[in-house]
C-alpha positions as CSV (number, residue, x, y, z in Angstrom):
1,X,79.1,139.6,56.0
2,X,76.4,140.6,58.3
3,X,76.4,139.2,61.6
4,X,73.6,137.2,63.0
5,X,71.1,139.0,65.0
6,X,71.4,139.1,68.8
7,X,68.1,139.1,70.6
8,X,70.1,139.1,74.3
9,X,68.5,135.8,75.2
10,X,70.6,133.4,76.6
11,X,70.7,129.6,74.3
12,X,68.1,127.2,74.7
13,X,65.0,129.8,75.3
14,X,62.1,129.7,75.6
15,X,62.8,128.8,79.0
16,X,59.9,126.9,79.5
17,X,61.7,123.8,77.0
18,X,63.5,123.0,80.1
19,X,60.3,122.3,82.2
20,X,59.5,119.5,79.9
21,X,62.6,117.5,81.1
22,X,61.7,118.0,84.1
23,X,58.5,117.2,84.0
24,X,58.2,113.2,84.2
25,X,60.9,113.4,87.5
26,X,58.0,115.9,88.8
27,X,54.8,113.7,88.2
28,X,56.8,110.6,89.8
29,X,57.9,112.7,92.6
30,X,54.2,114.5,93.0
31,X,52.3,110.7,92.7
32,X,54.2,109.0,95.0
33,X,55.1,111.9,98.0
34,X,53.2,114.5,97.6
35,X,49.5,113.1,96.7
36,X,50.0,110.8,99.6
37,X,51.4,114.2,101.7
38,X,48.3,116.1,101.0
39,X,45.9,113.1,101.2
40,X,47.3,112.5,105.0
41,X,46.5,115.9,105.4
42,X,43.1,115.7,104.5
43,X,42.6,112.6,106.4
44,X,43.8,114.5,109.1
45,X,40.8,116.4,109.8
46,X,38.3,114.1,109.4
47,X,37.1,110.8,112.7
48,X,37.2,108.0,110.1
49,X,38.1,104.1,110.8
50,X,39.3,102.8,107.3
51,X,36.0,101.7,106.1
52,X,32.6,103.7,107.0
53,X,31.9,107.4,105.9
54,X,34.4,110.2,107.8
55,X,33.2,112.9,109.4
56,X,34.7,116.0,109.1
57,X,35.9,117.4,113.0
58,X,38.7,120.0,111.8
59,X,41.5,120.4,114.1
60,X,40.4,117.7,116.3
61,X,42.4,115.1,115.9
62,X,45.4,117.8,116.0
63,X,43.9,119.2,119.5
64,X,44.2,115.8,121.1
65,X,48.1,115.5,120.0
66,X,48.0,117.9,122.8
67,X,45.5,117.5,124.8
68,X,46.5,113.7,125.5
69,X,48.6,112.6,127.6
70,X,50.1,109.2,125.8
71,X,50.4,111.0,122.4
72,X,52.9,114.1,124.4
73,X,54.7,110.8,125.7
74,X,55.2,109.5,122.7
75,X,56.8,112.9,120.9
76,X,58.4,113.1,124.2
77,X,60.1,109.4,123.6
78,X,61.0,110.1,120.2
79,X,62.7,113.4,121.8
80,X,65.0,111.1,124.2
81,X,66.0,108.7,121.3
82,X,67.6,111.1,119.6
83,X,70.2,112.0,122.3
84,X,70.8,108.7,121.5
85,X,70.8,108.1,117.9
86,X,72.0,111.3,117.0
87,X,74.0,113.0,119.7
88,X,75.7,110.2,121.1
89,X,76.9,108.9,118.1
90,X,77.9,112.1,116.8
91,X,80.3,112.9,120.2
92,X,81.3,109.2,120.0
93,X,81.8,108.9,116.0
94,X,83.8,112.4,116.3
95,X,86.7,111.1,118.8
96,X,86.9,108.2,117.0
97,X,87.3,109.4,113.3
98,X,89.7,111.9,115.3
99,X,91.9,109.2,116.6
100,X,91.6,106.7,113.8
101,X,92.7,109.5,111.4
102,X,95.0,111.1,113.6
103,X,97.0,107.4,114.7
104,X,96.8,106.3,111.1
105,X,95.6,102.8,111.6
106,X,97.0,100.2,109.1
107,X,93.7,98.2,107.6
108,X,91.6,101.4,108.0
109,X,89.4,100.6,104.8
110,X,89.0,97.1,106.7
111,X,87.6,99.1,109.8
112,X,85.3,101.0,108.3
113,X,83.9,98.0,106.9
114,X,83.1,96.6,109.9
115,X,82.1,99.9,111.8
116,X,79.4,100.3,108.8
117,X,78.3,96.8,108.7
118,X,75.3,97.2,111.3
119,X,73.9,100.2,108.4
120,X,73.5,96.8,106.0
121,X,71.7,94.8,108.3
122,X,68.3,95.1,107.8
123,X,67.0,97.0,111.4
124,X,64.2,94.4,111.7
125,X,67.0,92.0,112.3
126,X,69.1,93.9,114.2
127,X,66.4,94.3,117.0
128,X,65.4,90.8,117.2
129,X,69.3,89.8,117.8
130,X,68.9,92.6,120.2
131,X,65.9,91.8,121.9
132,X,67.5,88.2,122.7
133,X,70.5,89.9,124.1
134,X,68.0,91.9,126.5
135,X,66.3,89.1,127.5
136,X,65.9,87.5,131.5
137,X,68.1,84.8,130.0
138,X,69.8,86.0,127.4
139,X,73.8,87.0,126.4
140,X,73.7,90.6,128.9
141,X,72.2,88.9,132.2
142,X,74.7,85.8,131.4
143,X,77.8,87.9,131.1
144,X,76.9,89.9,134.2
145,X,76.3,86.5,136.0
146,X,79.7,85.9,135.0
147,X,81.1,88.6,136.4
148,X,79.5,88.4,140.0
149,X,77.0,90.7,139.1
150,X,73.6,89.1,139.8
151,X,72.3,91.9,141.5
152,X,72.5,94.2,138.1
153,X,70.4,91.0,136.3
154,X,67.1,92.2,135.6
155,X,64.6,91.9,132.0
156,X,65.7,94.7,130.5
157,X,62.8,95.8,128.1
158,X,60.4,94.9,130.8
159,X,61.6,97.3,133.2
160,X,59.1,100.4,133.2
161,X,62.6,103.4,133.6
162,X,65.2,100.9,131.7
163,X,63.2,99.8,128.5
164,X,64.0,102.8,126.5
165,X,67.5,103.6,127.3
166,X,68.0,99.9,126.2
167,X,66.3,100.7,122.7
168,X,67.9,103.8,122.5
169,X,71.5,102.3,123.3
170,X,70.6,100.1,120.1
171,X,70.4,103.2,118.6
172,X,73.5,104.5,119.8
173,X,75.1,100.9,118.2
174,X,73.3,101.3,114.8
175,X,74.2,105.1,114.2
176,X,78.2,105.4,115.5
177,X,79.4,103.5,112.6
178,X,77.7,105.5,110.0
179,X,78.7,108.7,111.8
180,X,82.2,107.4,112.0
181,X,82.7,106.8,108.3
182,X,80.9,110.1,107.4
183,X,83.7,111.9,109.6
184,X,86.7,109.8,108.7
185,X,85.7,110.5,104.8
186,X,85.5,114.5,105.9
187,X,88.7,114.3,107.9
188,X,90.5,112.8,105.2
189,X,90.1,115.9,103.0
190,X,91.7,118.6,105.2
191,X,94.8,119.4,104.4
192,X,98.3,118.6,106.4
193,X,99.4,121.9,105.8
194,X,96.9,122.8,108.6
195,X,98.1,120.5,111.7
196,X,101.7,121.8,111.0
197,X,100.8,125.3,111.3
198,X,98.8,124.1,114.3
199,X,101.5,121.9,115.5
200,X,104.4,125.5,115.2
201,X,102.0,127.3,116.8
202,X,102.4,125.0,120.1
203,X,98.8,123.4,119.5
204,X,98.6,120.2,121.2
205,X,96.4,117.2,120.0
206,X,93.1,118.7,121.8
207,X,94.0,122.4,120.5
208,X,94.5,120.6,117.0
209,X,90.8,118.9,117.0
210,X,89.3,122.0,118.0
211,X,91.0,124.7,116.0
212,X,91.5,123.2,112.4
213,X,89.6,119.0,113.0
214,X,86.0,120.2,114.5
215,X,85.9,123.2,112.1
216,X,86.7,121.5,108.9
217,X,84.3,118.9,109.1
218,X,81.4,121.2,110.3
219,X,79.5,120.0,107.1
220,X,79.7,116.1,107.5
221,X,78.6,116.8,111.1
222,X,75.3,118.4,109.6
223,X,74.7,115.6,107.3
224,X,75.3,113.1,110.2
225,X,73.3,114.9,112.6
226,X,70.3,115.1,110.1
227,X,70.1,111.6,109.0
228,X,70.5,110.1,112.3
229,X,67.7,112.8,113.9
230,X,65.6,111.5,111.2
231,X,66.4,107.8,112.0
232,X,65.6,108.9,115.8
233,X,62.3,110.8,115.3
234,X,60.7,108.0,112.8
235,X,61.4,105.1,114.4
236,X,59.0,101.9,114.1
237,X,60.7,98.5,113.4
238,X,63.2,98.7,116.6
239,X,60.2,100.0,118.8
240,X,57.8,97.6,116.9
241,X,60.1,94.5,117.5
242,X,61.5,95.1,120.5
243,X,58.8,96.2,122.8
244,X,55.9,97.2,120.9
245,X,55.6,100.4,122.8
246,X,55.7,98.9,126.2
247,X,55.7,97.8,129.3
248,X,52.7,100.1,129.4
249,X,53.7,103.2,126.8
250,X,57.1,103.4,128.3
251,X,59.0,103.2,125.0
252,X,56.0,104.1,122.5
253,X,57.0,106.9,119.7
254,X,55.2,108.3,116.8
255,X,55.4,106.4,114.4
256,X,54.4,103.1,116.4
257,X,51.8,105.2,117.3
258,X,50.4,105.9,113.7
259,X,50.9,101.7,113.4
260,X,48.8,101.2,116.3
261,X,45.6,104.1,116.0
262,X,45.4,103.3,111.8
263,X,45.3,99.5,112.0
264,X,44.5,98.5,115.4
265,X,42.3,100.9,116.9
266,X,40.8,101.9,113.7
267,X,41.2,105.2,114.3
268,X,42.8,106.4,110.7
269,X,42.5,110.5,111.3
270,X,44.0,109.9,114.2
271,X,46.9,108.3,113.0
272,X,47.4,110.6,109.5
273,X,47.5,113.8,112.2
274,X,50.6,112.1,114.2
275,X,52.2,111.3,110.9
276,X,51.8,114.8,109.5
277,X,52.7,116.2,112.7
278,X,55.9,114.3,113.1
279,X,56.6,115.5,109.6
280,X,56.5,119.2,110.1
281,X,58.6,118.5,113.2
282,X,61.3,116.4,111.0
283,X,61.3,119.4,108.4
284,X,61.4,121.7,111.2
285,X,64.6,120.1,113.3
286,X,66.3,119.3,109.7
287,X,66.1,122.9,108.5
288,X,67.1,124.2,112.0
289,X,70.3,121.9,111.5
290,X,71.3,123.1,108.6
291,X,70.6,126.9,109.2
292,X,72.9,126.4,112.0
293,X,75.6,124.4,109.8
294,X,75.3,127.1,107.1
295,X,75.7,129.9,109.9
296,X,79.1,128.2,111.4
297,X,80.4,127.9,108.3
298,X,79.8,131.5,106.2
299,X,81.2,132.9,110.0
């Protein structure tokens, strides 16, 4: 019986078959991220309000990114947030998933409930409950009245050096518990076998966390730090609410500042350059993150 004919092509060719299923994925993906990608790109270069004929002015609206001085504040702002939404949180969300999985809390599925619970609260209400808490009279001033502390009283999002450490401490609030469960749910998967050999080689409970705890949950720290750098550099809603970019420009960031230029100034280019701006610098920072993460680990 002769055998069937081999033509050394693997099943399922021509190749091209498997384009096809992919296809309809692609043409949702390309209408609604990348024609709107490329079509902020070509607004970018153009001085146009919304409504009248653009005119075409290149790399202008780029050239004032950095030429002007409110716009480098604002990149600059977004900069400082992230310490808090992402560094913070990560440092903080790394001793506690250390100590909650070290101590072996009893209820732990009930803690990480609550520690996630601010993720499912829409931010738009989050920063109103926290903009009444910042307020001259409102649960911060009252509990540091209480505690003899009038001098310390003061309206916090007014206050020109204080208004965006107070957003940015929401941040911090927002971001731990996510971090937290993303690190517990890492830590969880490393074997025992590990902390004995640590514990026979003398290794103490700092020795332990850096020699078999910090490197085995180098990935979950990458996917922590990008989504909450993300969170930090595209910030609107807490800004929007909160202090809509003041007192002055104290607390603006990007993407309040795309808000502002596109629908209250009227100045559309304007606004689709910050936006594709802060997107390459988003791509840029995630990729950097991972390229690091990928490095530490293949080492």
């Amino acid at each position: 019986m002769r055998s069937p004919r081999r033509t050394g092509s693997p099943p399922g060719e021509p190749r091209r078959i498997a384009y096809l299923y992919l296809l309809p994925g692609f043409v949702v993906y390309a209408a609604f991220l990348l024609y709107p990608l490329l079509r902020a790109v070509q607004l970018s270069f153009y001085d146009w309000d919304g409504l009248t004929l653009g005119r075409w002015i290149g790399l202008g609206n780029y050239r004032e990114i950095i030429s002007d001085e409110g716009l480098r504040g604002a990149f600059g702002h977004a900069l400082i947030l992230m310490v808090f939404f992402a560094v913070i949180p990560v440092c903080v969300g790394l001793v506690l998933a250390s100590v909650l999985n070290r101590a072996k809390v009893r209820g732990l599925p009930f803690f990480r409930t609550v520690v996630f619970l601010p993720q499912v609260v829409a931010m738009v209400v989050v920063a109103v409950a926290w903009r009444r808490i910042y307020a001259p009279d409102g649960s911060l001033n009252d509990l540091l009245g209480a505690l003899g502390l009038d001098s310390l009283q003061r309206g916090w999002l007014g206050d020109y050096t204080l208004a965006l450490p107070a957003v940015g401490f929401v941040g911090t609030w927002f971001e731990t518990g996510l971090v937290t469960v993303l690190l517990l749910a890492g830590m969880s998967r490393i074997s025992g076998e590990l902390y004995e050999a640590a514990r026979l080689d003398g290794a103490g409970p700092v020795r332990e966390f850096f020699a078999v705890t910090l490197p085995s949950v180098r990935g979950e720290i990458a996917v922590a730090s990008t989504l909450t750098v993300i969170a930090a550099l595209r910030t609107f809603d807490l800004v929007y609410v909160t202090t809509g970019g003041g007192p002055g420009n104290s607390t603006s960031v990007p993407s309040y500042e795309v808000y502002h230029r596109a629908f209250e100034l009227g100045r559309v280019g304007s606004a689709a350059a910050i936006g594709v701006t802060l997107t390459v610098v988003i791509l840029a920072i995630s990729l950097l993150i991972n390229r690091i993460a990928d490095r530490e680990t293949a080492s």
